[in-house]
Structure formats: C-alpha cells, structure tokens
C-alpha positions in Angstrom: 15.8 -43.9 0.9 14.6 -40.0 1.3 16.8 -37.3 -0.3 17.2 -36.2 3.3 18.9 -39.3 4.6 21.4 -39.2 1.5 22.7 -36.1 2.5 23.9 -37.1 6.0 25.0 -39.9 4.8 27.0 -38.4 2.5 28.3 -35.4 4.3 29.6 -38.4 7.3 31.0 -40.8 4.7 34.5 -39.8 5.2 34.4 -40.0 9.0 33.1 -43.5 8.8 36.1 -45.0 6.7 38.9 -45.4 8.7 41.2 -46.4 5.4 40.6 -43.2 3.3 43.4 -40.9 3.5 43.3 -37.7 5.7 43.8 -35.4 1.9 40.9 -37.9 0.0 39.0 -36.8 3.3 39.2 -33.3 3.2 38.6 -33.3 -0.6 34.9 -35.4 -0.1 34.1 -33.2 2.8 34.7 -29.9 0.6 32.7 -31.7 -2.1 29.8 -32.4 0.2 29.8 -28.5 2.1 29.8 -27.7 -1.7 26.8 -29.4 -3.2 25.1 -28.0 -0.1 25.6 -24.3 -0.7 24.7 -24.7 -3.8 21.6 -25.9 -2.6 20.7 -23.4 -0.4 21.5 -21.0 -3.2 19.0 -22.5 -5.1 16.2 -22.7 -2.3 17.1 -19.1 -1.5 16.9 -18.2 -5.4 13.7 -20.2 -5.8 12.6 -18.4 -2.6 13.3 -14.6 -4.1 11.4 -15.8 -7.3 8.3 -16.6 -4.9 8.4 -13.8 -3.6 8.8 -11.6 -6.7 5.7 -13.9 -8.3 3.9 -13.5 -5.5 4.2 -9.6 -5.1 4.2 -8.3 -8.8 2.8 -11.5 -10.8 0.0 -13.1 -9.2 -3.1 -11.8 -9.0 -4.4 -11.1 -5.9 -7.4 -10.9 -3.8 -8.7 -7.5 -3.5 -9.5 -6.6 0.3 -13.0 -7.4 1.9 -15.1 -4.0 2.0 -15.2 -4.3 5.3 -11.9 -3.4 5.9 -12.6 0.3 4.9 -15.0 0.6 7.6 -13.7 -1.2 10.9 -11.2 -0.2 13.6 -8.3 -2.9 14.1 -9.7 -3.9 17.4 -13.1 -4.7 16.5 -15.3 -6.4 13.6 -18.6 -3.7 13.9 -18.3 -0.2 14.0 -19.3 0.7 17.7 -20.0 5.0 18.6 -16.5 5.8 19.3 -15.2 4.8 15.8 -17.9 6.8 14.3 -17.0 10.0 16.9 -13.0 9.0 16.0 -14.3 9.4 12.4 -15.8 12.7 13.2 -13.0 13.9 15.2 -10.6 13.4 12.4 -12.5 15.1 9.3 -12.9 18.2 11.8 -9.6 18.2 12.4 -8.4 18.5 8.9 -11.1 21.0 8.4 -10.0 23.2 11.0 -6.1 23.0 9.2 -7.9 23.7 6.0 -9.6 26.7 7.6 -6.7 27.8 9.4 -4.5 27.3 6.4 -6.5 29.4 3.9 -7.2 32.3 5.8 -3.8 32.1 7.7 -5.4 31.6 11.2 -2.4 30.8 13.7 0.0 32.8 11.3 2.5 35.3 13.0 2.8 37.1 9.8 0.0 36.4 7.3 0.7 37.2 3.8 -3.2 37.8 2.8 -2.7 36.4 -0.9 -5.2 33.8 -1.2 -4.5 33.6 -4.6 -0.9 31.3 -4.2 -2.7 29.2 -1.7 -3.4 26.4 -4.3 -0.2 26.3 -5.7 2.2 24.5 -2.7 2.1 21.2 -2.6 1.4 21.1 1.7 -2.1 22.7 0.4 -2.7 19.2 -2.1 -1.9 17.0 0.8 -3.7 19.0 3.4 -7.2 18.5 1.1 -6.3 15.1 0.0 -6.4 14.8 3.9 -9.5 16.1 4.1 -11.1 14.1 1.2 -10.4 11.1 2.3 -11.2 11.7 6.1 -14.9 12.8 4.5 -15.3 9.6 2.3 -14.0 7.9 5.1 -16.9 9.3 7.7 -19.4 9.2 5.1 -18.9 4.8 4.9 -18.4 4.8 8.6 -21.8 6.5 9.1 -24.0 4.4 6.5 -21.9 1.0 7.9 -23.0 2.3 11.8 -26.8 2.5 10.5 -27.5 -0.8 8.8 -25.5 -2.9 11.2 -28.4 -1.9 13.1 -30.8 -4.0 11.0 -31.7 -7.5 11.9 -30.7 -8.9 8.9 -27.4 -7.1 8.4 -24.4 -9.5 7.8 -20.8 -7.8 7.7 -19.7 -10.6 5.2 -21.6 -9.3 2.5 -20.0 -6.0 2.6 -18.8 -5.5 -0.9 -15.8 -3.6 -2.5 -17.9 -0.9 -4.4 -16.1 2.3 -6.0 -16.6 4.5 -3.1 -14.6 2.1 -1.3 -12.0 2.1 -3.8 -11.6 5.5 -4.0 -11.0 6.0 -0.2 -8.5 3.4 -0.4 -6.4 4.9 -2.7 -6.9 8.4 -1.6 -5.9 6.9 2.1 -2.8 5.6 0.3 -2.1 8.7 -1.3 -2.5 10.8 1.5 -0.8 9.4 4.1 2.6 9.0 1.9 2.0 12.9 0.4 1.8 13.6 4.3 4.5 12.3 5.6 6.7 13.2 2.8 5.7 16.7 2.8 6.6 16.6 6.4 10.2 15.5 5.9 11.0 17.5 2.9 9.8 20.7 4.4 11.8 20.3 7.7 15.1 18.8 6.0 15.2 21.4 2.7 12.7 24.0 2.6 12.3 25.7 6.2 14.5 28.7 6.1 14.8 30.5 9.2 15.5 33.7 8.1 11.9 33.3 5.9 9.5 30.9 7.5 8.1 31.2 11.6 7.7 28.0 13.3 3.9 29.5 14.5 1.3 27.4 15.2 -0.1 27.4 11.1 3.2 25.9 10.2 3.2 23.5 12.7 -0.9 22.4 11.8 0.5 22.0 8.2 3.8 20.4 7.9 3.7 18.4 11.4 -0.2 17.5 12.2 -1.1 16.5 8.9 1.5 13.2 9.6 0.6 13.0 12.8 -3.3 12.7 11.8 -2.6 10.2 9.1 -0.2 8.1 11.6 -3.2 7.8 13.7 -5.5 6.7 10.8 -3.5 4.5 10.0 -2.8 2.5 13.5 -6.6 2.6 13.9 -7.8 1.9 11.0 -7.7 -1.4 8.9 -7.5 0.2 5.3 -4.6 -1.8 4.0 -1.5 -1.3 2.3 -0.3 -3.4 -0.3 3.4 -2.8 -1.9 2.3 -3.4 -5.9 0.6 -0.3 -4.9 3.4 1.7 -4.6 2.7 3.4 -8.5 -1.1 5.4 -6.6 2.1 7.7 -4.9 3.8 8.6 -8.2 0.6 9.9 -9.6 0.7 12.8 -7.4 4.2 13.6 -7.8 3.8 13.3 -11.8 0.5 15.5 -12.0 2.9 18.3 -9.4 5.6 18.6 -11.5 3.9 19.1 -14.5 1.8 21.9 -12.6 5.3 23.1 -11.6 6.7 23.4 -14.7 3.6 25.0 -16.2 3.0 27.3 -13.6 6.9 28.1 -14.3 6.4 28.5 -18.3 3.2 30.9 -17.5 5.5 33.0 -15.4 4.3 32.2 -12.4 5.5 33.2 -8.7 5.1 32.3 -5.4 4.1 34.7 -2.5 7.5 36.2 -2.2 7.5 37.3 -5.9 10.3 34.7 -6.8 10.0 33.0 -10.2 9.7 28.9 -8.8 7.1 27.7 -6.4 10.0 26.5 -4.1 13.4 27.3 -4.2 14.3 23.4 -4.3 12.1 23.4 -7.6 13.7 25.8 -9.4 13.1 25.1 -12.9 15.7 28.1 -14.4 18.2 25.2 -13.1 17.0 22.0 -15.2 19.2 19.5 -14.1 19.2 19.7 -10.8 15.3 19.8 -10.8 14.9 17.1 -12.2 16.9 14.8 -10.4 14.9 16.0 -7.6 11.9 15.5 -9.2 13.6 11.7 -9.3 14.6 11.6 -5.8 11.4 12.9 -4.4 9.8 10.3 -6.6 11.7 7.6 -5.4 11.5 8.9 -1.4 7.8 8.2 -2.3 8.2 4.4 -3.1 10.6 4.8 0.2 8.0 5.8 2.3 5.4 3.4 1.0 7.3 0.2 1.3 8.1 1.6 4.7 3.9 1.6 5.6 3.8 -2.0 4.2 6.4 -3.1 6.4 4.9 -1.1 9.1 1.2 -2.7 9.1 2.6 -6.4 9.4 4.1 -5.0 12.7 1.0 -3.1 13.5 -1.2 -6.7 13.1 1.7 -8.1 15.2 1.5 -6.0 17.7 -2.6 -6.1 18.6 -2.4 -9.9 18.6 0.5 -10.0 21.0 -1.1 -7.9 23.1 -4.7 -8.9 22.4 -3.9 -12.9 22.1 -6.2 -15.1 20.8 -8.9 -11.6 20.6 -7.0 -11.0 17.6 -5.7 -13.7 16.0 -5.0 -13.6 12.2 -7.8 -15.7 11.3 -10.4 -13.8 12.6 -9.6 -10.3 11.5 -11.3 -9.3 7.9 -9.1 -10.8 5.5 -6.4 -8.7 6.4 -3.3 -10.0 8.2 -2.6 -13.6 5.9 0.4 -13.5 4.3 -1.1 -13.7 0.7 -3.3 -10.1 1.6 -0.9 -8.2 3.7 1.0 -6.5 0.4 
C-alpha cells in the first residue's frame, strides 16, 4: 500500500473504532497530527537545503550571450533598441558633462580637482561605461544579424560580454544606493541646492538604470551579490587614504562626507558595514525584482512570451 494511503488511514483510525476510549482517542489523534508536522518540518527543511544548494553550491549555467544584447520583448535587435541604446549612453554623457563642469548648478564651486573623489562621480561613469560597452555589442549584434547565415544561438559569452554584465550589476546597485543615501543622510539644506545638477546626479542616474534594467535582459543572479562589495571595499580604502594624505573636500573639511568621517572610527566603520550590507539589500531586491519583471511581460504578452522561448533566462535554475 503507498505511504500516502497509510497516512489517512492512520490519521482516521480512531474514528473508525467505536470501542476505543474517547482519552485513547485523543492520545492517537495527537500522535498522528504529530508524526505529520514533523514531516512537514522535514520536507520544509529538506526544501531550505534545496534551495541553499541550489543558490550557493551548484554550479550553474552561465547566461546565453544573447542575453546582453536583446530587449525583453524581442529575440533580434530591431532600430529602436539600437536608438534606445544610443539614447541612453548620451544621456549619461550629458550628466557626465554637466557634472564636471557644473552645468545646471545654482552655485558652482569651479574646483575640478575634488570632482573624482565623491562616490556619485564613480557611479555616474560606471553608468557611462557600461551604457558604452553596452551600445558598442548592440551595434556589432544589429550588423551581422543582417547576414544570411547569422544564427542568434551561437552567440557566445566572450569577455566583453562579461564585463558589461558585471559593470551593469555594479552600476545599477551603486546607483540606486547613492540615490537613497544621498537623500536620507547627506542632503543638507542649509549646504546643498536641489538645482537641476543635483537632481541629474543623485535622482536620474536611478531612474536611467531602472529603465535599463526593465528593458533590457541582462540578468541578475543572487550568488552575485559579492560584484557590489567590490566597489564599496575599493571606496573606503580610497576614503581612508585620501583621509591619511590630508585630504578635503570642496568645503575645506577634513572627510569626503560628513557621514565618513574617519576622525570618528567607530562610527565609520559601522557604516562602512551598513552601507555594505544595504548593498547586498538592494541586490537581492533586483533579483526578486526580474522574476516579477519576466512575470509581468508574459502575463501581458501570453503565450508571445512564454518562459520557454525567451534566451535562457526566465527557468527557475537561471533566474539567480
């Protein structure tokens, strides 16, 4: 008899005999709700193990090459992807621009010499990096699709590609948690103007990346979460360098930003922590994000964009 039929029998048993006192009832039925929880705790603990294996163990299959090169909606790279492409290095060139030279700014400070030290000025080039790499494979994909004999299957996941992916990665966490961090500790009224420069660094550089990243099909996988912490290590050992050098920021203060203030170790450091871990936040928020932004295209595409038929990007085993 199957496992399965056991258990109902034995979780009835005691309603089927008539002579077995109400107490010797009660005590079986206990025994029976028992042995099943402790079943489920085991599925569910067998289920967690899975799912750690399958995340952190396992090796996976990298993502097709393909991916880096094709909108959500579509397997070939038709002329508005490549103009979207276009559109979105030249924006992140005009915020370089703007940034540098302080175009936008109701009171420029003319001291070209701090601009590489803040960390909005990393993510604002890491956003323009990756928007170049990422033009330059749309472009070369547009052309030989073009040939006869051009088959998107045998796209192949060269370094270029690589790198683009984990500068994409990189940049769109750095974005969006510059944009937070800014906003909720560092804007000072009394110091900073909310003119259009500030807004085109520490609100359009999310906003640009949030669009990437709902067009695009560059995925996001969560054993990936370490590519964030690279940054974050390599800035605060700049920080603390800068800092030994006796360097200042723009307003002649001894600390890049007043949060980072390394006269005050402990408290820098477990911000240094914090931030860190807001990082890993942020990036197991995107993973999550990309399963509903797969779900959402193929409820409102259907069958267009089923699972199966998508680059190797939506099965469960590929999403993280």
């Amino acid at each position: 008899m199957p496992p399965d039929s056991e258990e109902i029998e034995d979780r009835v048993m005691p309603e089927k005999i008539p002579c077995i006192d109400s107490r010797i009832k009660d005590h079986l039925r206990f025994a029976a709700n028992t042995s099943l929880c402790d079943r489920r705790a085991m599925v569910n603990k067998l289920w967690c193990y899975d799912v750690v294996q399958k995340w952190f163990k396992k090796k996976q299959d990298p993502p097709h090459g393909r991916c880096f090169t094709e909108p959500v909606i579509q397997r070939h790279v038709a002329t508005w992807f490549l103009i979207y492409r276009g559109l979105i290095f030249a924006s992140w060139l005009a915020i370089i621009v703007c940034a540098f030279f302080e175009f936008g700014s109701w009171k420029p400070w003319m001291m070209y010499e701090k601009w590489p030290i803040y960390l909005t000025n990393w993510g604002i080039m890491l956003g323009l990096i990756q928007a170049f790499i990422g033009l330059l494979l749309t472009t070369r994909r547009w052309k030989e699709q073009k040939k006869l004999d051009f088959d998107p299957q045998n796209i192949t996941l060269g370094s270029i590609e690589k790198i683009f992916w984990f500068m994409f990665v990189i940049a769109t966490n750095t974005a969006i948690c510059v944009t937070i961090t800014y906003w909720c500790c560092i804007y000072d009224t009394r110091i900073h103007n909310p003119d259009p420069l500030n807004m085109m660094q520490h609100a359009c550089n999310s906003v640009l990346m949030l669009i990437d990243f709902c067009v695009t099909s560059i995925p996001f996988r969560l054993r990936n979460f370490w590519w964030c912490f690279t940054l974050v290590l390599l800035y605060i050992v700049f920080t603390l360098i800068y800092y030994l050098a006796g360097g200042l920021d723009r307003y002649g203060n001894h600390f890049i930003y007043k949060i980072l203030d390394w006269k005050k170790p402990l408290p820098t450091i477990l911000l240094c922590i914090a931030e860190a871990l807001f990082v890993g936040v942020i990036h197991c928020v995107f993973c999550c994000l990309e399963r509903a932004k797969y779900q959402v295209y193929m409820k409102i595409g259907g069958k267009q964009f089923d699972a199966s038929q998508l680059p190797g990007r939506v099965k469960q085993d590929q999403v993280v």
